[in-house]
Structures are given as C-alpha cells and as structure tokens.
MILUM-582608 format. One line per 5 residues: number of its first residue (from 1); their letters; for each residue x, y, z of C-alpha. Coordinates in steps of 0.25 Angstrom, whole numbers. Layout:
MILUM-582608
NUM> a> X Y Z ~ ...
//
This chain:
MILUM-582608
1> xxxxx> -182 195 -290 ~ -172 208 -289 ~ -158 205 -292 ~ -151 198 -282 ~ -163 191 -275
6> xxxxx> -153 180 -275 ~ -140 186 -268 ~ -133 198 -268 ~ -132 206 -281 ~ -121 207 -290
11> xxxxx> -122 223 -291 ~ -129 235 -285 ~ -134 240 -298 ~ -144 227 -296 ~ -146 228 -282
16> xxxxx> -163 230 -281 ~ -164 234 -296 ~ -171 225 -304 ~ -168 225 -318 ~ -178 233 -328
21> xxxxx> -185 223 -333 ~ -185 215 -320 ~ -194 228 -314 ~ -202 230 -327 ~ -208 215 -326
26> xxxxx> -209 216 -310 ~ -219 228 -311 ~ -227 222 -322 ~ -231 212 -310 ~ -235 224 -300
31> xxxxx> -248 220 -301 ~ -258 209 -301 ~ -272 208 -307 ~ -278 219 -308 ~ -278 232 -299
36> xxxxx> -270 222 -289 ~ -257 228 -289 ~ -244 222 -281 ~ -243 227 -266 ~ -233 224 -254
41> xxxxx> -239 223 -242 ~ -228 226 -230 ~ -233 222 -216 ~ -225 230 -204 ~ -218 223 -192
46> xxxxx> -227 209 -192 ~ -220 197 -187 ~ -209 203 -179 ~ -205 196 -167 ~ -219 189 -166
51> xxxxx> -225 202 -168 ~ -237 206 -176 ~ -239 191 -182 ~ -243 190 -197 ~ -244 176 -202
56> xxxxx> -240 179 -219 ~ -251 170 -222 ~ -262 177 -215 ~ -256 190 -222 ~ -257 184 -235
61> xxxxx> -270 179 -233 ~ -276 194 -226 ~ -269 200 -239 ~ -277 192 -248 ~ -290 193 -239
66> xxxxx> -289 207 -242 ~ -289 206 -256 ~ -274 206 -260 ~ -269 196 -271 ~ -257 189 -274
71> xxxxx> -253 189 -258 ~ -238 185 -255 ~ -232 189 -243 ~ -217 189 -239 ~ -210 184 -226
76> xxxxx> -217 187 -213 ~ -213 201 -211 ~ -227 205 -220 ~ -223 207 -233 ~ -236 204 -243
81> xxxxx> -236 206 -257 ~ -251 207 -264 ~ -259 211 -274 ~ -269 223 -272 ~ -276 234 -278
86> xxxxx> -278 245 -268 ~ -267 255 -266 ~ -256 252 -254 ~ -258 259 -243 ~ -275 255 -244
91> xxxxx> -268 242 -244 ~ -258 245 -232 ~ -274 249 -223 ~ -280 236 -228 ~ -269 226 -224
96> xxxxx> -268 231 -211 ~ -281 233 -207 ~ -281 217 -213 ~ -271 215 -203 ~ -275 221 -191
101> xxxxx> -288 214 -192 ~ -283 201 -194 ~ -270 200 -186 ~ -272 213 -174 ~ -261 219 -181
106> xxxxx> -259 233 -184 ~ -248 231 -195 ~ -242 241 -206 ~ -245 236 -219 ~ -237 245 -231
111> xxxxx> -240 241 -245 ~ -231 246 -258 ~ -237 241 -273 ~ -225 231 -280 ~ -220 243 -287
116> xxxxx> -216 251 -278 ~ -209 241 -270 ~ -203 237 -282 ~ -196 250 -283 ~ -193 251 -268
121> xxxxx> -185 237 -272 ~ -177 244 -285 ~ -174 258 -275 ~ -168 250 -265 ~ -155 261 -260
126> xxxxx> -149 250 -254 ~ -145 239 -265 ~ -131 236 -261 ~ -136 233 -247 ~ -148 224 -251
131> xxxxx> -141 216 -259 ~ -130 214 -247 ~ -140 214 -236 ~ -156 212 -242 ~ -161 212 -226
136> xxxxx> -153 224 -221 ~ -161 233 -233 ~ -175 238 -228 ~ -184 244 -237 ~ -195 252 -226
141> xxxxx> -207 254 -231 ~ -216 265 -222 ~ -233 266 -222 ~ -230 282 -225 ~ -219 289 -233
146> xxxxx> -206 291 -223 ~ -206 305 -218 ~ -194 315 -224 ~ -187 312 -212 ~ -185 296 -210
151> xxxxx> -174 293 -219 ~ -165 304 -209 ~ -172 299 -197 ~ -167 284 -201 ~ -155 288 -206
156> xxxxx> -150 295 -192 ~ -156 283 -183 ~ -147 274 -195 ~ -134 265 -191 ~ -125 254 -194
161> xxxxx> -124 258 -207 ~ -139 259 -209 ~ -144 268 -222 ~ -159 272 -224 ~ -165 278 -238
166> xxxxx> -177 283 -241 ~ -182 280 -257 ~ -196 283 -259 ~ -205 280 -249 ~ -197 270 -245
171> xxxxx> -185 269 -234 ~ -173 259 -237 ~ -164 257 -225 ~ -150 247 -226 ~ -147 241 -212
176> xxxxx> -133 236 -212 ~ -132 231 -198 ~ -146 224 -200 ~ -161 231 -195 ~ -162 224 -183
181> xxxxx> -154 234 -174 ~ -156 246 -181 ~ -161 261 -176 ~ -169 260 -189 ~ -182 252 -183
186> xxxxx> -195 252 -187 ~ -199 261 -177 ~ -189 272 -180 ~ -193 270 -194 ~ -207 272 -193
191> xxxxx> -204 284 -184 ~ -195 293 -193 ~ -202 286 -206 ~ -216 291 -202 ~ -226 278 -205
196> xxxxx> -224 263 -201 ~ -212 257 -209 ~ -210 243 -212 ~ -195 238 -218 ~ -192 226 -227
201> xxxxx> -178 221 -231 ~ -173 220 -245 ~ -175 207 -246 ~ -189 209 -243 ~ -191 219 -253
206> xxxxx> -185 210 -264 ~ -194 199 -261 ~ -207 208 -260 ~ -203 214 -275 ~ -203 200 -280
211> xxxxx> -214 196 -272 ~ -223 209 -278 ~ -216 206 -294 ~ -223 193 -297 ~ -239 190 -294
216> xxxxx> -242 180 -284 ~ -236 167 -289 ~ -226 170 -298 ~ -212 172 -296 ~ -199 179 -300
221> x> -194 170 -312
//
C-alpha cells in the first residue's frame, strides 16, 4: 500500500514514493503464470447518472469469458484488474467489442500493463495536493498520445486555481474547487487531447496499484 493509504502524510518527500524495496517486491508480482502479465482495464463514462449500465459482476464475469485470469474490478466507474497475455491495445478491441455485444454499448476501454501504472503512481507532479485532497487529483489517461497542444489548450480553459501537467503519455490535472464545475470537461478534453480520455482520482489510482501488486487473493501485509 503507498505511504499514507491511512491518512495524510507526514512529508512530501513520501507523498506517492514508495520506498525501494517496497517497489522492488511490487514488480516481482507484475505478472501471473505464464505469459499472463498484470493488466488494468479502464472503462469510460459507464454508470453515470443511470447511463451506460454495467453491472461489476457481469464485467467480471465477460473478462473472464474472454479468457482473463485473476479478474477483480474496482467500484462501479469500470475499473478491472486481470491477468492476460496479449499486448494492451489488442486487449482495449477485445473488451469492447465483448461489450458491445453483450450490453449494446459502444464503450472506451484503455488498458496499461501494472508496470506502467506503477510508475504513473511514483510520478505523480501533484504530491502535496493528493495527500491533502486524493479526490480533486485526476490522473487522464487518453486511447492515443495527447497531441502537442492540449496541455496549453487546458491550461487556457483552466480556473479556480486549477493546474494541468503533462508526464508521459499521461496528463495529471489538480481541481481545487472540485471537478464537477470545471471548463476542464470531458468533452473539451477529448477535443484538445485528440482520442477519447477517461480520468480517475488518486485515490483511485492508489487502490488500482495495490490491486495490480498482489495476485488474485493475496493482500498487502
């Protein structure tokens, strides 16, 4: 569990840094048996305001018919963590062509191997504020790398305070005053960023690291 999974932390230096040995024995897990390796699946925009309905269990139970081991899945904003051998974005097709079949749902579906969500966790440029405020941090993931131009697109429709930072191919963005009201919306996401883009608070991204370091039915000890 990263530090401070139990309150706020002591200091920044800790903030979503996860101690060397900590990290060390947290990779040795990336993968299951085999060629299965550890995936996230993130689901976009299922279960808003009665809209787009996924029951978790018939997730869970989908993931597996297709072949995925190990299948947790986390709150029901589509969060799925599995084991699976083919590379992420066969992956993203195969859930939501699954999906569409089975619910009439044309649903985004972006996968990211454990690793590399393990590292988004320990590059977080917002530590101070996730430890103050886990659900006003956003980690936004996106189907395609952003183009050149979103973080300045963002950054001009930003206010209240609001910071957006590109690290990777990933974009962090800090709501101050809360998501709900902001000019940052999905829709002006997806427009300046290029490909469909779904968001998850740290406290999201916390749990899904835990969930992806330990195998189906162990635990952090």
């Amino acid at each position: 569990m990263y530090p401070g999974s139990r309150g706020r932390w002591a200091n920044r230096a800790r903030i979503g840094r996860p101690d060397a040995a900590r990290s060390d024995r947290g990779r040795e897990t990336y993968r299951l048996t085999g060629r299965r390796h550890v995936r996230i699946a993130l689901l976009r925009g299922i279960n808003v305001g009665g809209h787009n309905r996924v029951p978790m269990a018939e997730l869970r139970t989908l993931c597996e018919e297709l072949g995925w081991t190990g299948v947790r899945t986390y709150i029901a904003s589509g969060n799925v963590v599995f084991g699976a051998a083919a590379d992420p974005p066969a992956l993203e097709s195969e859930l939501e062509s699954a999906i569409e079949d089975r619910f009439g749902l044309s649903v985004a579906v972006i996968v990211r191997d454990a690793e590399a969500w393990h590292a988004y966790a320990e590059a977080n440029p917002f530590p101070v504020a996730s430890g103050n405020e886990p659900n006003r941090v956003a980690l936004v993931l996106a189907k395609s790398p952003p183009l050149a131009g979103a973080v300045p697109g963002l950054r001009e429709r930003a206010a209240d305070g609001e910071r957006v930072e590109r690290v990777g191919d990933v974009l962090w963005v800090h709501f101050p005053q809360g998501a709900g009201r902001s000019r940052l919306s999905p829709s002006a996401m997806e427009r300046l960023v290029g490909s469909p883009v779904t968001a998850r608070n740290w406290r999201t991204v916390r749990k899904l690291a835990e969930l992806a370091r330990y195998p189906a039915g162990e635990t952090a000890s």
